[in-house]
Biopython code that builds the backbone (N, CA, C, O; Angstrom):
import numpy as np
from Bio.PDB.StructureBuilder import StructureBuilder

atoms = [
    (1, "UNK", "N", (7.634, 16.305, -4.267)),
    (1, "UNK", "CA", (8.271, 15.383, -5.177)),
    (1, "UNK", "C", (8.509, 16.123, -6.492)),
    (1, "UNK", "O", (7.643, 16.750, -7.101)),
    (2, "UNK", "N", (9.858, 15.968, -6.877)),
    (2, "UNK", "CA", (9.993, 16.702, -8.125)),
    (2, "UNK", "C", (10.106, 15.659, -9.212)),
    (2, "UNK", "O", (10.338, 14.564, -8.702)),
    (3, "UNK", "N", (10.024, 15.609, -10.533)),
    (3, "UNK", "CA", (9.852, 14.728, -11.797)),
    (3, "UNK", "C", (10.405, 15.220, -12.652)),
    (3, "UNK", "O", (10.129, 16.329, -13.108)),
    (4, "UNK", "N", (11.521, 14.297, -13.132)),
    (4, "UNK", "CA", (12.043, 14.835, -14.410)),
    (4, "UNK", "C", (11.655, 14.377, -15.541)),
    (4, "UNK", "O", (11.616, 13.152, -15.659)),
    (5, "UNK", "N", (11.262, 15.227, -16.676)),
    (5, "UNK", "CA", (10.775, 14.790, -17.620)),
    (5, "UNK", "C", (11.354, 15.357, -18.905)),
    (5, "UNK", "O", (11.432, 16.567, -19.118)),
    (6, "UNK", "N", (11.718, 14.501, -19.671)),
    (6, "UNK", "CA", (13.186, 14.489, -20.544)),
    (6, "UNK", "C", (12.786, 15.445, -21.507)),
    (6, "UNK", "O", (11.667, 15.859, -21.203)),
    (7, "UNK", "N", (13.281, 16.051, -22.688)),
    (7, "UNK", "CA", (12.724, 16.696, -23.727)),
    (7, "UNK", "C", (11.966, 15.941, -24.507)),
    (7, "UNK", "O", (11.112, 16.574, -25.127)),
    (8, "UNK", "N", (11.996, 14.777, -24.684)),
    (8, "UNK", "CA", (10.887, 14.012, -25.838)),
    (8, "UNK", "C", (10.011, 14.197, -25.454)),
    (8, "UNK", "O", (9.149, 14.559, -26.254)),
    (9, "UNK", "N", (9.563, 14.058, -23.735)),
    (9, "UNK", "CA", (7.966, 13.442, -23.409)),
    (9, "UNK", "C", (7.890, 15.110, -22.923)),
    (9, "UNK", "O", (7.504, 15.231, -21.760)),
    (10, "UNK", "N", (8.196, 16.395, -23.630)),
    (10, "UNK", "CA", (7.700, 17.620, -22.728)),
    (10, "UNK", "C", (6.184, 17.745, -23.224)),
    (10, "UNK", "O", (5.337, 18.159, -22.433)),
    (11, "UNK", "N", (5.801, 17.349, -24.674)),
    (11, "UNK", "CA", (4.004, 17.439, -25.074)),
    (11, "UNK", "C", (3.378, 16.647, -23.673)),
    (11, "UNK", "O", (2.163, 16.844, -23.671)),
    (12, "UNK", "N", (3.752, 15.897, -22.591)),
    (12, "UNK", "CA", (2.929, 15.763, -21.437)),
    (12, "UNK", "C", (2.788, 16.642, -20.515)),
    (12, "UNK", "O", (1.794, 16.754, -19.799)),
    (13, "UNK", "N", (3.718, 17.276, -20.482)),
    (13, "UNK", "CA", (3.470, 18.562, -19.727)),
    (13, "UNK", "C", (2.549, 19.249, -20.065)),
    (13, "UNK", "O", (1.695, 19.665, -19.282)),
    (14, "UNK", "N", (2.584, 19.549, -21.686)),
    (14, "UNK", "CA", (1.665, 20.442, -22.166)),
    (14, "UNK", "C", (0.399, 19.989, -21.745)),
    (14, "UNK", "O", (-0.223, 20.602, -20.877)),
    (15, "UNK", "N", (-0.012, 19.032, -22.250)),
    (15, "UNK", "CA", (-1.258, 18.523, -22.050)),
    (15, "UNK", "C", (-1.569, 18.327, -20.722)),
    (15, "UNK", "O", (-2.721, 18.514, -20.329)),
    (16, "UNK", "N", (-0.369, 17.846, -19.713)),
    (16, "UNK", "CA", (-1.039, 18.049, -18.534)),
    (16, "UNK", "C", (-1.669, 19.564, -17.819)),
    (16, "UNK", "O", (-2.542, 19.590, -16.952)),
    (17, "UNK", "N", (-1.128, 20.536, -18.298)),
    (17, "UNK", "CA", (-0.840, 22.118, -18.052)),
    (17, "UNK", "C", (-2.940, 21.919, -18.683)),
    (17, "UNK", "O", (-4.025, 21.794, -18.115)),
    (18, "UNK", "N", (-2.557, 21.986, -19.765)),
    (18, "UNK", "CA", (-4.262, 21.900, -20.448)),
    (18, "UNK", "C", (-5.046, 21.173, -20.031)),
    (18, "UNK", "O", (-6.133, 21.454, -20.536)),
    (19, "UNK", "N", (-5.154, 19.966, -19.044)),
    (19, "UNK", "CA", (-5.760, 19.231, -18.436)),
    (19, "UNK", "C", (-6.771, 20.059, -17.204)),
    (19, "UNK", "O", (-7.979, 20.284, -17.121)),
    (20, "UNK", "N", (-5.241, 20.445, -16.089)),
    (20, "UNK", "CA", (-5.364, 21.311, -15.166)),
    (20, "UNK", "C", (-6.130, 22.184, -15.543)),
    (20, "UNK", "O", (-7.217, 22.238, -14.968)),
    (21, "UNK", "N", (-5.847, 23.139, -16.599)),
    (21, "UNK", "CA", (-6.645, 24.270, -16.892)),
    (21, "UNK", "C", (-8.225, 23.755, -16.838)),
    (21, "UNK", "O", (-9.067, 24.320, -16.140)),
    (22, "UNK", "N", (-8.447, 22.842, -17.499)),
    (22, "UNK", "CA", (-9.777, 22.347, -17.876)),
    (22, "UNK", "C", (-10.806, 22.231, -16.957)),
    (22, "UNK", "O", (-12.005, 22.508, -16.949)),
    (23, "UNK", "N", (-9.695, 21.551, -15.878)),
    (23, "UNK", "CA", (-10.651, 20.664, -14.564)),
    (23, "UNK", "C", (-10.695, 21.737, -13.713)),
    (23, "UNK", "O", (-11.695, 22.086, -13.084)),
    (24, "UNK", "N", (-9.684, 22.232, -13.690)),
    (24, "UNK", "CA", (-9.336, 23.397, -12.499)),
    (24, "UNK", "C", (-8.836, 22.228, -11.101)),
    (24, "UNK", "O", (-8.914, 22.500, -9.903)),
    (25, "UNK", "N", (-8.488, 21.322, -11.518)),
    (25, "UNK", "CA", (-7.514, 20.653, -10.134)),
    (25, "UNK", "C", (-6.036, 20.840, -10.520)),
    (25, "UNK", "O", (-5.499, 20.380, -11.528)),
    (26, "UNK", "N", (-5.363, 21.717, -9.393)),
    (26, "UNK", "CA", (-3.782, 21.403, -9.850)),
    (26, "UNK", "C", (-3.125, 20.541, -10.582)),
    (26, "UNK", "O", (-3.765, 19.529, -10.869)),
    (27, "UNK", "N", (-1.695, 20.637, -11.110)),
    (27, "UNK", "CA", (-0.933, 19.657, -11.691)),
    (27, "UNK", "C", (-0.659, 18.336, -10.712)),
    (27, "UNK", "O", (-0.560, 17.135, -10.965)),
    (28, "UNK", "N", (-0.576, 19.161, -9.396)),
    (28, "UNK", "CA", (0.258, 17.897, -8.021)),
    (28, "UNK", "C", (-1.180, 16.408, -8.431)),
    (28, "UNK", "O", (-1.169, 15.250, -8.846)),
    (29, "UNK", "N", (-2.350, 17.572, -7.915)),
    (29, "UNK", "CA", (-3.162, 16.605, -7.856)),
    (29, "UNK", "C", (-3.583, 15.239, -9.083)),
    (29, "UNK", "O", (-3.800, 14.071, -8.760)),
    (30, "UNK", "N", (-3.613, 15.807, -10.537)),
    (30, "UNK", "CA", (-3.842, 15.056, -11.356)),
    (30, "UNK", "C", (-2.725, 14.147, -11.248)),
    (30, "UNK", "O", (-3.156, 12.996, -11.312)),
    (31, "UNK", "N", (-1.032, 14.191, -11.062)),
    (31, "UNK", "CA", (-0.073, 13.366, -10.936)),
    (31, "UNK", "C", (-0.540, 12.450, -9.827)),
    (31, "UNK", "O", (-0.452, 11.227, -9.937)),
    (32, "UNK", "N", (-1.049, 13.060, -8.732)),
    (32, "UNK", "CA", (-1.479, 11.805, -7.493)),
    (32, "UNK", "C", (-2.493, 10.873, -7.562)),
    (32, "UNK", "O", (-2.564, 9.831, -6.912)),
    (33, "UNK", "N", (-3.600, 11.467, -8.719)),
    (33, "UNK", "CA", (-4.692, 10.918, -9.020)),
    (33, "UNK", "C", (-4.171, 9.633, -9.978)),
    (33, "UNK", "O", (-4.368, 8.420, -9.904)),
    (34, "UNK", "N", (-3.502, 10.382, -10.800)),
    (34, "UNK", "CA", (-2.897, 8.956, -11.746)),
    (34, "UNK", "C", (-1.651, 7.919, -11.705)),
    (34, "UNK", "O", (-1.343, 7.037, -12.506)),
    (35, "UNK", "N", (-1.018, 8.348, -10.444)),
    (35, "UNK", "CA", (-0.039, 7.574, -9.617)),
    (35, "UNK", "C", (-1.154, 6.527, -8.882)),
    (35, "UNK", "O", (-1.058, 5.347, -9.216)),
    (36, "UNK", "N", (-1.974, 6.807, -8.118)),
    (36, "UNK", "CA", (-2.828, 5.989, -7.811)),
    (36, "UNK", "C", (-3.868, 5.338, -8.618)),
    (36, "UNK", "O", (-4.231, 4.163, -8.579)),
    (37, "UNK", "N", (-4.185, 6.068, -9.178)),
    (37, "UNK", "CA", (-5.054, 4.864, -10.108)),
    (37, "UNK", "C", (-3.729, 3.257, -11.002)),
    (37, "UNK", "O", (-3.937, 2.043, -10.999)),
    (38, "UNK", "N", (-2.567, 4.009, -11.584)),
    (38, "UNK", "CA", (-1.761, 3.148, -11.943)),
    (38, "UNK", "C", (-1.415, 2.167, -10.705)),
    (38, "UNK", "O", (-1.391, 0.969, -10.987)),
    (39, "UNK", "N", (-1.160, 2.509, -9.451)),
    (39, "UNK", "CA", (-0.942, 1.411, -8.407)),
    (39, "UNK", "C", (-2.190, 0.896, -8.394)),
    (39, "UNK", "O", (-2.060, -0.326, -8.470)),
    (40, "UNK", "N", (-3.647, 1.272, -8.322)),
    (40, "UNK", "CA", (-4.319, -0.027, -8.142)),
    (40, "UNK", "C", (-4.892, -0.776, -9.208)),
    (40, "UNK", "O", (-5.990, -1.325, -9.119)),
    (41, "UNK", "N", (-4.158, -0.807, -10.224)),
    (41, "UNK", "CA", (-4.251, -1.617, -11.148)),
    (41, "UNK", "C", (-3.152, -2.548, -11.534)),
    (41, "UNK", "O", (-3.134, -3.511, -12.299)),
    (42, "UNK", "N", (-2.334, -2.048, -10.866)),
    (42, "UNK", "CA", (-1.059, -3.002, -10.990)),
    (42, "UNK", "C", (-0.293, -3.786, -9.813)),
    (42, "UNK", "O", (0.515, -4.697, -9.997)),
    (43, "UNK", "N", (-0.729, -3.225, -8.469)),
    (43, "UNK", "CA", (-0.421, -3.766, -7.612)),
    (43, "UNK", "C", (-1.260, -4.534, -6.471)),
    (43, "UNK", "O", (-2.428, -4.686, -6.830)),
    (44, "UNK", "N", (-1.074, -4.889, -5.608)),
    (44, "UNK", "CA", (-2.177, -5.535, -4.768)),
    (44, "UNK", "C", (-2.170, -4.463, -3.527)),
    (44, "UNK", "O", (-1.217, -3.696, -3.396)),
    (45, "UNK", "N", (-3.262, -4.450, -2.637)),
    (45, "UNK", "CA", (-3.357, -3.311, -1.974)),
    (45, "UNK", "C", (-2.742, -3.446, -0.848)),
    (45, "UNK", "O", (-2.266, -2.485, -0.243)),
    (46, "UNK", "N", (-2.668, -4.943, -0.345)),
    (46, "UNK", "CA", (-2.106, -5.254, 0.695)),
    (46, "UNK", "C", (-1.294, -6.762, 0.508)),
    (46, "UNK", "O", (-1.818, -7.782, 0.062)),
    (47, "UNK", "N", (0.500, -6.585, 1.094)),
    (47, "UNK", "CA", (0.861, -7.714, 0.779)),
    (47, "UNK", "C", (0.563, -8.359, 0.740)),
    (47, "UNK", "O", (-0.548, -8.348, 1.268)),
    (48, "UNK", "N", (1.073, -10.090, 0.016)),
    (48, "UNK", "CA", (0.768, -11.212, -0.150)),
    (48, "UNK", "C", (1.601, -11.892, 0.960)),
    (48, "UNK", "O", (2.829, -11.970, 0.918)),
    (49, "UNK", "N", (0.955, -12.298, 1.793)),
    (49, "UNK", "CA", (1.911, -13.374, 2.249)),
    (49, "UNK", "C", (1.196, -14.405, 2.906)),
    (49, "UNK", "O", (-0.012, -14.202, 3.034)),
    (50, "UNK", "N", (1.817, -15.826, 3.504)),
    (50, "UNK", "CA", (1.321, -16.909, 4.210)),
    (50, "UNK", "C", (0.682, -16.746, 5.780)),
    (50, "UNK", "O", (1.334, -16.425, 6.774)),
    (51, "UNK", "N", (-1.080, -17.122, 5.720)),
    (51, "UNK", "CA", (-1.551, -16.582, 6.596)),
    (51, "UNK", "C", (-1.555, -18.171, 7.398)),
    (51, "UNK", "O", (-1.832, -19.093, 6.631)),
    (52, "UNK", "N", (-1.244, -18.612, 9.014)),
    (52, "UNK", "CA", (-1.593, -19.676, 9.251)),
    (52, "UNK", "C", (-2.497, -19.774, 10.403)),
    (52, "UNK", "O", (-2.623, -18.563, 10.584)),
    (53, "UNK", "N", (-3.072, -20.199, 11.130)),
    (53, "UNK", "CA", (-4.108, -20.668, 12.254)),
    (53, "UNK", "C", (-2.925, -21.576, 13.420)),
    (53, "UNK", "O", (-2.298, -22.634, 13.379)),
    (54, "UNK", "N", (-3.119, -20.299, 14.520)),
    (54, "UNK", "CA", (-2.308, -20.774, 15.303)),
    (54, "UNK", "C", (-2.640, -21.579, 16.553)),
    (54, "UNK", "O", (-1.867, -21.934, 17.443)),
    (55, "UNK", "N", (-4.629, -21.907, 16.377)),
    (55, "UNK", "CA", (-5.594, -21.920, 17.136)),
    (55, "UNK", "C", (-6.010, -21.858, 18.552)),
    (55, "UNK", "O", (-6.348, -22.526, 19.529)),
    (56, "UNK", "N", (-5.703, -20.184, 17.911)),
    (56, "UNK", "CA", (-6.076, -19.592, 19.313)),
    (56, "UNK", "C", (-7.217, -18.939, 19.423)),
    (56, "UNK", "O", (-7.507, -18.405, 18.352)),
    (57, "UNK", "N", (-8.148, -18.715, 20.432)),
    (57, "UNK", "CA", (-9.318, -17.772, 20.638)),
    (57, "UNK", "C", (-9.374, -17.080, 21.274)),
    (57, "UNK", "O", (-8.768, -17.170, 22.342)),
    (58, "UNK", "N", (-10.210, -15.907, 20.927)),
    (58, "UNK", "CA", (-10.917, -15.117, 22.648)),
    (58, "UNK", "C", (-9.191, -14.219, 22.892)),
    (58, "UNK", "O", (-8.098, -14.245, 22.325)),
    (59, "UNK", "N", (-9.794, -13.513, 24.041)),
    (59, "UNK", "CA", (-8.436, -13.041, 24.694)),
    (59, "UNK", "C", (-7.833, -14.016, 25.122)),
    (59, "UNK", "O", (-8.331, -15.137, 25.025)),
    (60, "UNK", "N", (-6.441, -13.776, 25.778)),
    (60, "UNK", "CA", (-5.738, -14.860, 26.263)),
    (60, "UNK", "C", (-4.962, -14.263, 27.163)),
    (60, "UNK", "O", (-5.022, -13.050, 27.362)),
    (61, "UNK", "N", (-4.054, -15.162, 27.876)),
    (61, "UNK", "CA", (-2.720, -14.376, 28.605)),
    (61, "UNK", "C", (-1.501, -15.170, 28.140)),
    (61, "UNK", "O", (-1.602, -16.372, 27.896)),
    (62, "UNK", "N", (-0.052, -14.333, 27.983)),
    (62, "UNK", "CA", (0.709, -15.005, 27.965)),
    (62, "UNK", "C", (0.886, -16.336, 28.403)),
    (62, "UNK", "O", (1.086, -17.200, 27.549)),
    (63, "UNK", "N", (0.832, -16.713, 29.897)),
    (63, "UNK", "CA", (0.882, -17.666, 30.420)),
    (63, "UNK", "C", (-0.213, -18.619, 30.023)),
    (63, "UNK", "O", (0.013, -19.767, 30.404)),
    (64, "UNK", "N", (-0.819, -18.531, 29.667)),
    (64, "UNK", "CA", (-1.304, -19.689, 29.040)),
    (64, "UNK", "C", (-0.980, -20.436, 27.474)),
    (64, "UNK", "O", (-1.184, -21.574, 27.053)),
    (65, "UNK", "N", (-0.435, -19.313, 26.916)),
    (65, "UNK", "CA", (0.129, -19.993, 25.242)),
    (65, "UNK", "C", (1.141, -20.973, 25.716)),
    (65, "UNK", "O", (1.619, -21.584, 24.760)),
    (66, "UNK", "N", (1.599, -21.309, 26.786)),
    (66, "UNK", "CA", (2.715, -21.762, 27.365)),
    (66, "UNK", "C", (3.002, -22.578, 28.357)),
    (66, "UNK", "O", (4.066, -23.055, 28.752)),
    (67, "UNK", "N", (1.373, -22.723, 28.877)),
    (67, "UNK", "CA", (1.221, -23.835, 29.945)),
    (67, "UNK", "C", (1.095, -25.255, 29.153)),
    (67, "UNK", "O", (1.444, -26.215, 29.839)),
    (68, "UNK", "N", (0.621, -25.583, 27.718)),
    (68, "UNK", "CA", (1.389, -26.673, 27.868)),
    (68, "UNK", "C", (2.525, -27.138, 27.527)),
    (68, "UNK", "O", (2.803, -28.336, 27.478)),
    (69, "UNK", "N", (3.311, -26.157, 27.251)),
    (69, "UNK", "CA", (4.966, -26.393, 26.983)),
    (69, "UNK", "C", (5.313, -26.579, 28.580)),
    (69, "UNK", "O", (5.972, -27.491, 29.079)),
    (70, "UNK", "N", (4.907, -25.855, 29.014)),
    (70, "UNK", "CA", (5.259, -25.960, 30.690)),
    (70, "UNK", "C", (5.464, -27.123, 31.556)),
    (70, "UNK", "O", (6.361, -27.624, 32.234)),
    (71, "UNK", "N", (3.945, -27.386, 31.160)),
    (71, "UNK", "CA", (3.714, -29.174, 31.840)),
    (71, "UNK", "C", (4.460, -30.341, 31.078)),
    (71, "UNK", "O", (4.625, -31.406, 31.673)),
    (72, "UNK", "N", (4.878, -30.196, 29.889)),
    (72, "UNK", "CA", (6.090, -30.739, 29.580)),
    (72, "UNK", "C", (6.943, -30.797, 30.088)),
    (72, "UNK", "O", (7.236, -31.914, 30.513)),
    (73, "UNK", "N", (7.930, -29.586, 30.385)),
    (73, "UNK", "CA", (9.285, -29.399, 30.833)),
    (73, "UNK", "C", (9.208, -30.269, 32.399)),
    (73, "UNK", "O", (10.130, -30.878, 32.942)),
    (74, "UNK", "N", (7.565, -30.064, 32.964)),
    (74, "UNK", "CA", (7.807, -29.965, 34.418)),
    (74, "UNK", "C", (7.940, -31.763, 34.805)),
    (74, "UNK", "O", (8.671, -32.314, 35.629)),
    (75, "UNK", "N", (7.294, -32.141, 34.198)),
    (75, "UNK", "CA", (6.532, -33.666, 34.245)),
    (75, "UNK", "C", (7.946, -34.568, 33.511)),
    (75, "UNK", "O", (7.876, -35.784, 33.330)),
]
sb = StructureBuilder()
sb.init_structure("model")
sb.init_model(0)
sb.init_chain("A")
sb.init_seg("    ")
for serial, (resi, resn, name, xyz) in enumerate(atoms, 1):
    if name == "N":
        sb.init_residue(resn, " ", resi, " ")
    sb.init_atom(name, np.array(xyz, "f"), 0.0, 1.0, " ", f" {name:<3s}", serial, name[0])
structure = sb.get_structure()
């Protein structure tokens, strides 16, 4: 992944360059470290969506989610 980073914000480079030096973890890595820390603070980890109870248990077989639609049609 490449990043462009405009002439105003180049003092982040710097400091990131001096970061790296410090820790001794690459540049890639500190960008992945703080790409992720910013997603889990801002996002949820796993979508949101509508969970419902379709009440079913246990294993099953097809043919049975469907036997009583069946005995409907048949009757």
């Amino acid at each position: 992944m490449n990043i462009y980073v405009p002439e105003r914000e180049k003092d982040l480079l710097v400091r990131l360059r001096r970061l790296s030096a410090r820790t001794g973890k690459p540049i890639n890595r500190l960008v992945l470290e703080a790409i992720s820390e910013y997603l889990r603070r801002h996002t949820p980890s796993a979508p949101a969506f509508r969970t419902f109870d379709l009440g079913l248990k246990g294993p099953w077989e097809r043919a049975d989610l469907y036997q009583e639609r069946l005995k409907d049609k048949v009757s």
